[in-house]
C-alpha positions in Angstrom: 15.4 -45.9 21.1 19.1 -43.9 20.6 17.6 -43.3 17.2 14.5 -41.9 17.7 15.8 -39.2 19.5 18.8 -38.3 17.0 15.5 -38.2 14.5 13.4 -36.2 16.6 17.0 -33.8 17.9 17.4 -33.3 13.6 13.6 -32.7 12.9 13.6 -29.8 16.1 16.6 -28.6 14.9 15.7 -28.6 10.6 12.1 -27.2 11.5 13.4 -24.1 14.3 16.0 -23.3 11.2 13.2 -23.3 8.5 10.9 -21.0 10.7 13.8 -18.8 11.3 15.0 -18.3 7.4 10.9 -17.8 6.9 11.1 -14.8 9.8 14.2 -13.8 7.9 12.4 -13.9 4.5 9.7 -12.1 5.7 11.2 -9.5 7.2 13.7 -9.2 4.3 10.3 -7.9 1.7 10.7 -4.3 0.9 7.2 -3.7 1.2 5.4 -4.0 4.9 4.0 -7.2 5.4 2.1 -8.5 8.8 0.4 -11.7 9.7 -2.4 -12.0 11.9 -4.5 -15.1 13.6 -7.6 -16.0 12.4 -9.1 -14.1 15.4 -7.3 -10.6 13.6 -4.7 -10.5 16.5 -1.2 -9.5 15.4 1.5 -12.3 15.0 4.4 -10.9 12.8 5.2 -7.2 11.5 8.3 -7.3 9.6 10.7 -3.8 9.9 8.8 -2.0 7.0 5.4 -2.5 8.3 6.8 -1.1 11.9 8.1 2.0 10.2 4.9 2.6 8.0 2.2 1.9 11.5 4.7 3.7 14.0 4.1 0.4 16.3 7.2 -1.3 16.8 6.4 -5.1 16.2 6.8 -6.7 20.3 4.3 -3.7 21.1 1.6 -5.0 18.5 1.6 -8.7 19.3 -1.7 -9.8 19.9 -3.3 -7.1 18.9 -6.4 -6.2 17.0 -5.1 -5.7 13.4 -7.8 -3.0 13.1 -5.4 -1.0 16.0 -2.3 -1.5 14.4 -3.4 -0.8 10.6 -5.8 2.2 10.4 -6.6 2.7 6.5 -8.8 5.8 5.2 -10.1 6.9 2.0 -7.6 9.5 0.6 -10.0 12.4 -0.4 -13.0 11.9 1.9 -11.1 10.8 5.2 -13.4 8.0 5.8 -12.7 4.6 7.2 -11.7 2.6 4.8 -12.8 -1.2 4.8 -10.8 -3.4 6.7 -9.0 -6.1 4.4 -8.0 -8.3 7.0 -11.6 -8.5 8.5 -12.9 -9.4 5.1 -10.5 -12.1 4.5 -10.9 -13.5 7.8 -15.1 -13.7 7.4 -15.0 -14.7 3.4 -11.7 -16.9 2.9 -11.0 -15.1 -0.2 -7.9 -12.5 -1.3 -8.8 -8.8 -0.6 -7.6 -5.1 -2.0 -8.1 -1.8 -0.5 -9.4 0.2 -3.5 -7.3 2.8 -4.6 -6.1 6.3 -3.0 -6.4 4.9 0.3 -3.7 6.4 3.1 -2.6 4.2 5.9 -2.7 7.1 9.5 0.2 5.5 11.7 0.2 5.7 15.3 2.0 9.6 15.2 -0.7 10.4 12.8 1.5 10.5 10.0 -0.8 9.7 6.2 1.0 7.4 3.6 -0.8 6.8 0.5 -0.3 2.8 0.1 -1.6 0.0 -2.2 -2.7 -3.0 -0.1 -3.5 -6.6 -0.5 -5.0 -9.2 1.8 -4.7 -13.1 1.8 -6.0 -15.6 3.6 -3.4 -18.1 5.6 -4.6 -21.8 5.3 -3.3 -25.4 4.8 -4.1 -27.0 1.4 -7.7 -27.2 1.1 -7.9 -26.3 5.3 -9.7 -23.8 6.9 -8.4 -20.1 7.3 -5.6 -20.3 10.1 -5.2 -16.3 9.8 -4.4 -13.6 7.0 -1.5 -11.7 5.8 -1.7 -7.9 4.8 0.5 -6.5 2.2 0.9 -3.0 1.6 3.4 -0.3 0.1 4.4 3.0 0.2 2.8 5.0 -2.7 4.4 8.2 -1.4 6.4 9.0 -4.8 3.6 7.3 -7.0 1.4 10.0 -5.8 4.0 13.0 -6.4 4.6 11.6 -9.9 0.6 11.6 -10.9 0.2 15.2 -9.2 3.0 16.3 -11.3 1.6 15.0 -14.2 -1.3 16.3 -13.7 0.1 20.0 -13.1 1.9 19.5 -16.3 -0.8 18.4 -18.3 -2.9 21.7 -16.9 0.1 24.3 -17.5 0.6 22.7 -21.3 -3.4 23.2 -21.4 -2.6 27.1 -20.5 0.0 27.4 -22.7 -1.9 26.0 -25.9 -4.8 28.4 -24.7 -2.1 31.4 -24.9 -0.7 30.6 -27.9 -4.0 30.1 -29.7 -5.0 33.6 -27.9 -1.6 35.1 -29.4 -2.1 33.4 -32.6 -5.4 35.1 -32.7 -4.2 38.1 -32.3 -1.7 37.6 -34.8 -4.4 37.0 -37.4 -6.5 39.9 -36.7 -3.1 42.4 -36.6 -2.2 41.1 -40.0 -5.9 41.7 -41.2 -5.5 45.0 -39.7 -2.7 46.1 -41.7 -3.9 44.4 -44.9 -7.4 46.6 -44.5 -5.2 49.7 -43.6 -3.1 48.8 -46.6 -6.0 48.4 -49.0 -7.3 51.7 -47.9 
């Protein structure tokens, strides 16, 4: 019987310090990651997900992941489908479509990229869903640079075809003057 309980002491013991380095793991990803129930409540945030929602993680245990992660459409505002929902009802991996901006709780907008998995045993039923998503903040200043550069080199080749032009017709100019 003595060694049933030194087995059952060491399993305890090797399973609390594999859930730990997993909470450690987790909360080690750069990007913000939380994990909800398969009822959508909130079960782990790790520190990048409770700087990106402005909820600090004991504050959005248990709740709905639709309060905690509000997601809208970049340009029209609109609500934005839910990944976490959709994973939950159809068991399969989800991705907000692009130019999507996550509103935290201050009402702060953060352009993001975002995926959605289910969470299930081998071949079991969906036990809950994890939400992935990153700040796109400097993507978004890169492209809009780009963009402005691409328009200004448009101007510029329009200018000096313009001055070119002009060019041209003040040679022609002084070739006619000279002729006459």
């Amino acid at each position: 019987m003595c060694g049933v309980v030194v087995v059952l002491r060491y399993s305890c013991r090797h399973a609390e310090a594999a859930k730990r380095l997993q909470a450690i793991t987790l909360s080690s990803i750069g990007d913000a990651v939380i994990a909800a129930d398969d009822t959508g409540a909130v079960t782990f945030m790790n520190p990048e997900a409770e700087r990106m929602t402005g909820w600090c993680a004991a504050e959005a245990m248990a709740r709905p992941l639709t309060e905690v992660v509000h997601v809208v459409h970049e340009d029209t505002g609109l609500s934005a489908d839910d990944p976490g929902t959709m994973v939950l009802r159809t068991g399969q991996q989800q991705a907000l479509s692009n130019h999507t901006v996550l509103i935290s709780r201050d009402g702060r907008r953060t352009p993001i990229e975002s995926k959605a998995s289910p969470i299930r045993y081998a071949g079991g039923p969906v036990e809950g869903v994890v939400l992935l998503f990153r700040d796109c903040t400097r993507i978004r200043q890169i492209e809009e640079a780009m963009r402005e550069r691409t328009l200004l080199q448009a101007e510029r080749d329009e200018l000096e075809a313009e001055v070119h032009q002009a060019q041209k017709m003040e040679s022609v100019g002084l070739l006619a003057g000279g002729v006459a």
